[in-house]
N, C-alpha and C positions, 0 to 999 in steps of 0.2 A: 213526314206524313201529312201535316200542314197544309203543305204545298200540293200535295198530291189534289187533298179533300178541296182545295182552293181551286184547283183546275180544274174538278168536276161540276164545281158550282158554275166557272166562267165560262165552262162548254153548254151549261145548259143556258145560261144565259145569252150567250154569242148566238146559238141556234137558232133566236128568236128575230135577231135581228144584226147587224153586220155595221160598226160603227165608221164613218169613211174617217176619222183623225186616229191617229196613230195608235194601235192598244196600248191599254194601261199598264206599270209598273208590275202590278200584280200576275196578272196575265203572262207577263213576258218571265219574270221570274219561277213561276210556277210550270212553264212550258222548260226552260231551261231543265229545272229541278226535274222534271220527270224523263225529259231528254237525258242526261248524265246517268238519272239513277237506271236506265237501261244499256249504259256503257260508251255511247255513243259522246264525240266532242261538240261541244258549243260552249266557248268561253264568251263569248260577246254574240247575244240579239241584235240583230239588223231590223228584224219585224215581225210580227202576229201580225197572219191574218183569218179570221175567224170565219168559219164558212158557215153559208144559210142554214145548211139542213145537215142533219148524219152530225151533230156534235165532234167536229174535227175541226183542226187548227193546222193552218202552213206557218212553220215556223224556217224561218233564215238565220244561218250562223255565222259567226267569224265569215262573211265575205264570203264566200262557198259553198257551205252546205244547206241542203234543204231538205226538211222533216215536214212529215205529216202526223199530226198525232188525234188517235183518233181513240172514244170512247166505246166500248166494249160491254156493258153490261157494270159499270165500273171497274172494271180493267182498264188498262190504256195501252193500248197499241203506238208504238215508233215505225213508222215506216219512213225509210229514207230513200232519197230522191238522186240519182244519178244523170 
């Protein structure tokens, strides 16, 4: 739940502005954690990247996969990427 409360904070903050070096630990762990707890695989972050506007994160997995996760009213939406 942590991690959850923790990604809500970095989405409102990312919104604001869009960092060009790598996201932070936090970030990346916290997209992970909300990634899984909706079923979906990501054992290894490749990258966060935190978009301008709309409180949402591209997130990259193991090499292959790619999630969008995106705030909702604090809900969190996983939309994955084919």
């Amino acid at each position: 739940m942590k991690k959850v409360i923790a990604l809500g904070l970095l989405l409102g903050l990312s919104s604001a502005y869009v960092q060009a070096e790598e996201a932070s630990q936090d970030l990346k762990d916290a997209s992970q954690a909300v990634i899984q707890a909706k079923g979906y695989t990501c054992e290894k972050i490749n990258n966060v990247i935190p978009k301008y506007f709309g409180g949402s994160v591209d997130v990259y997995c193991d090499d292959i996969y790619h999630y969008t996760i995106k705030d909702h009213g604090g809900r969190y939406v996983v939309e994955v990427h084919e």
